[in-house]
N, C-alpha and C positions, 0 to 999 in steps of 0.2 A: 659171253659165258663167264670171262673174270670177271665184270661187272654185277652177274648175279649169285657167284659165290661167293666177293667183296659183303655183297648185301646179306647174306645170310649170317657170316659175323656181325655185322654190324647190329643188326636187329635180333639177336638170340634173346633178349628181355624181350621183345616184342610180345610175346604170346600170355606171360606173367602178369605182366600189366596191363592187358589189354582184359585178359581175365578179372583183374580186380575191379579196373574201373566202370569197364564199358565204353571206353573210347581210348583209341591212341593217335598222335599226329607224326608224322612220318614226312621226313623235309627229302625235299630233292628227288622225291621219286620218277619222275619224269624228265628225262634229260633235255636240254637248250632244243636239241632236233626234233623230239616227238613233241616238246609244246607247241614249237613254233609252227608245224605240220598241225597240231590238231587248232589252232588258231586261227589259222589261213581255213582250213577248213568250214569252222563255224563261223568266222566275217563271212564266207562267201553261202556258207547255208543262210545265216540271217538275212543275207541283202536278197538274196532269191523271193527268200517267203514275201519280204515287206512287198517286192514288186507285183505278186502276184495278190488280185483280190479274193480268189477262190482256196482254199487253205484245204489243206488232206487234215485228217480226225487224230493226227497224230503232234500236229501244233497246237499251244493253245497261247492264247494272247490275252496281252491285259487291255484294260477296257481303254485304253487310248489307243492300242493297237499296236504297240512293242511286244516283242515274243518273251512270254515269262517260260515256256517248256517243250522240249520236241521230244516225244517220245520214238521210242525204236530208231534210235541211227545209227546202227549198224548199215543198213542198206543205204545209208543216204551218202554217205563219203568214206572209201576204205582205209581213212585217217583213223576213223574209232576200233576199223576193227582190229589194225594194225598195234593202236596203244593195250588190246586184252593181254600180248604178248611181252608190254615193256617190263626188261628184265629187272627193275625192283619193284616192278609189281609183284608178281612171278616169286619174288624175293618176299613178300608179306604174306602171300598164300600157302607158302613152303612153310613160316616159322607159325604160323598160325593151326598148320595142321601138319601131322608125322605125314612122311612117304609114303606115297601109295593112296591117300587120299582122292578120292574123287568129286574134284571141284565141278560143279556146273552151275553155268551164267544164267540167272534168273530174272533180272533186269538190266536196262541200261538207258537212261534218261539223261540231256543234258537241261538243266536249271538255268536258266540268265534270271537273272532281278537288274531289269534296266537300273542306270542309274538316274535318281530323285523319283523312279518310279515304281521299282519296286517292293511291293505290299512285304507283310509278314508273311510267316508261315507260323502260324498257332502252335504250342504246346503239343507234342506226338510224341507216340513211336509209331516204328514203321509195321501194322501189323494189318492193314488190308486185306492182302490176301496170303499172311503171315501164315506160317506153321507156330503153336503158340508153345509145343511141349518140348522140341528140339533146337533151343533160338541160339545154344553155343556153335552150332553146325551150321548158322546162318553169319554172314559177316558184309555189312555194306559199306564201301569206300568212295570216297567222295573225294575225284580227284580236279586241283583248282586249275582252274586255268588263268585266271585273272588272280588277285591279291584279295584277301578280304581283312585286311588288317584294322581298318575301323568299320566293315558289316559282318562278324562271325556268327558262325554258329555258336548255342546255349548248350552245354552239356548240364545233366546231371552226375554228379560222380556216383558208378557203383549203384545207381537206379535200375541196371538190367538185372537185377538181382531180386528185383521184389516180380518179374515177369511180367504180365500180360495183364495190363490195367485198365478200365474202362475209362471214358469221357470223366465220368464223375469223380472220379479217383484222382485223374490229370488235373482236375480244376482245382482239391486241395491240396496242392505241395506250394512249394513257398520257393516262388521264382529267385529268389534272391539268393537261395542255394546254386542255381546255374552258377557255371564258369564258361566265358567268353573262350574259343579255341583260335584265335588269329592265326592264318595261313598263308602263305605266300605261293601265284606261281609254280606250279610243280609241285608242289606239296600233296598229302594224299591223311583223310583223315579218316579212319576207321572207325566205324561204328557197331554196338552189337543190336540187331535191330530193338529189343524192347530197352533201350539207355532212352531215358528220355530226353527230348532237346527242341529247341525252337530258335526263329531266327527271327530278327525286327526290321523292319522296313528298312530298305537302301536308300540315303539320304546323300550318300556322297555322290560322286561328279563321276566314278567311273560304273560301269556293270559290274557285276559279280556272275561270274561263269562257273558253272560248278558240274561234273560231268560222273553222275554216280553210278557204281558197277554193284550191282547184288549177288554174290554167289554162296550156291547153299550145297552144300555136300549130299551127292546121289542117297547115300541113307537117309540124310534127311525128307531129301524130298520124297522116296517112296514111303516114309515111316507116318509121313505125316505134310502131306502137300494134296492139294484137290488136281491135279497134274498125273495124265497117262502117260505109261514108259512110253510111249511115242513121243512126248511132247517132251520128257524126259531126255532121252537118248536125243532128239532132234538138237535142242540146245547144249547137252554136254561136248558134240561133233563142233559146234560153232568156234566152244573155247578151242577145242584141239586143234581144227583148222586151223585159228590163227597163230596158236604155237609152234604146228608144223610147216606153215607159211613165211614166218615171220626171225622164230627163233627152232630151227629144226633143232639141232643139237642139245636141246632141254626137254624135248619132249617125252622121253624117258623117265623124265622126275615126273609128270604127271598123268601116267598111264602105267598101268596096271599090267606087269610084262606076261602073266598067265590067263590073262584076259584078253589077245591080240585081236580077237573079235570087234573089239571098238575101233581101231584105227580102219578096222575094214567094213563097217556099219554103211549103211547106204547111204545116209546123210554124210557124214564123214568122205563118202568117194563118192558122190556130188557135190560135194562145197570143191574140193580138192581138183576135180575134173574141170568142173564148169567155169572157174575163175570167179566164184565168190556170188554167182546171180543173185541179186539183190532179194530175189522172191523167197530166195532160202535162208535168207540173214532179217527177216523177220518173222518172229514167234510170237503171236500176238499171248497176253494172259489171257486174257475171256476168249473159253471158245465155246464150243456150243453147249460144253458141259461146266462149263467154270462160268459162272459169274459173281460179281462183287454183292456179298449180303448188306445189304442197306441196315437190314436191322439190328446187327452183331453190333453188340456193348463196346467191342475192341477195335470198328471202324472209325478212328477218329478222321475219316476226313469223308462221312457220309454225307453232307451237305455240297460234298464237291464234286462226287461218282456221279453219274449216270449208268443204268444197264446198258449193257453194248462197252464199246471197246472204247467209246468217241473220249471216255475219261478216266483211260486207264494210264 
């Protein structure tokens, strides 16, 4: 708990700047313990997958066969669910929005880019299956686990400000404008989803691990998300969960004390009961009424979706 009021001073610019530019980088967020836990965790998820020839729709691999992405691990090791809770995380969600806020976890993907193997990732923002009118109420963190001091991410400065750009739009800015963000280890780099930014192929000798959280504020998402309060509520329980698991005595800064209904929501007392059943810690995007528009101007990664979940 001293460690994430510590962090609350610490980061009081945090929200100012992150406002102006569209990106902030934020050192040490993750303490020596939950790296080396969430480390141990994914060496022992990647050696699993490589062994196995038959792969679940939630891997994807590059074409030699090194793992460039696992989506939804939450249920695969309760090392990720455990880091929703680390208390300077907690600590960037706090300065980024007043009390009372109601965060919920919208993604959680971990990235490897082997090393000498892994590809680019093109020019973007993150606006797939993006809300495009509310993107201050959306905030995705990209937390390292490895060092990316010579493979960074490209930031634009202050690019989330011109909003929600098509492909065409992306292809005339002037790369040169980017600025490299080098990260070490525990580091945590905040993004606002439409800042735009890209990242160039892994040419060094180690991996680049990168483990991203999306959360988007319950207004946002009913204001302007293709997501039912079911699916809603289902994933707001997952954050709680793991604060009331993890870091009980914070859980009060992020829960609504006139709204006691959500700590007692079914989801919420099913995660809490069950001990975390993997089947309830994944939420897939696409379900039967949500799928990824292929032809939307602002999918910049439609050549990479498929319908269905297999590429989400």
């Amino acid at each position: 708990d001293l460690s994430f009021r510590s962090f609350l001073v610490e980061t009081n610019m945090l929200q100012s700047k992150f406002s102006r530019n569209g990106f902030y980088h934020v050192q040490n967020v993750l303490s020596k313990t939950m790296l080396a836990s969430l480390a141990s965790a994914t060496d022992e998820l990647m050696s699993t997958i490589l062994q196995k020839q038959n792969h679940s729709l939630d891997i994807r691999l590059m074409p030699r066969g090194s793992v460039f992405k696992i989506c939804y691990v939450l249920d695969k090791h309760p090392a990720y669910l455990q880091c929703l809770s680390a208390p300077r995380l907690l600590g960037i969600l706090r300065a980024l929005q007043p009390h009372g806020t109601k965060w919920v976890l919208t993604w959680e993907d971990l990235v490897n880019k082997p090393a000498h193997d892994g590809g680019p990732v093109h020019i973007h923002q993150d606006l797939a299956l993006q809300c495009l009118t509310r993107t201050n109420d959306v905030v995705s963190l990209g937390l390292y686990l490895t060092d990316s001091i010579k493979d960074p991410v490209y930031f634009l400065r202050g690019s989330h400000k011109r909003g929600a750009l098509t492909l065409n739009q992306l292809q005339q800015l002037d790369q040169s404008q980017f600025e490299g963000v080098p990260a070490r280890a525990g580091d945590v780099i905040v993004h606002n989803p439409c800042t735009v930014h890209f990242s160039n192929s892994n040419q060094t000798e180690h991996d680049r691990t990168t483990l991203y959280l999306e959360f988007r504020t319950m207004e946002a998402l009913r204001a302007d998300s293709p997501w039912d309060e079911e699916w809603i509520q289902h994933r707001r329980a997952i954050f709680l969960h793991s604060i009331a698991t993890y870091q009980p005595t914070l859980l009060s800064l992020f829960t609504d004390p006139t709204e006691e209904h959500e700590i007692c929501s079914k989801w919420f007392h099913q995660l809490q009961q069950g001990g975390s059943p993997t089947a309830l810690l994944r939420v897939p995007h696409v379900t039967s009424t949500v799928q990824y528009d292929l032809e939307s101007p602002y999918n910049h990664f439609k050549d990479v979706y498929v319908v269905g979940d297999a590429q989400d």
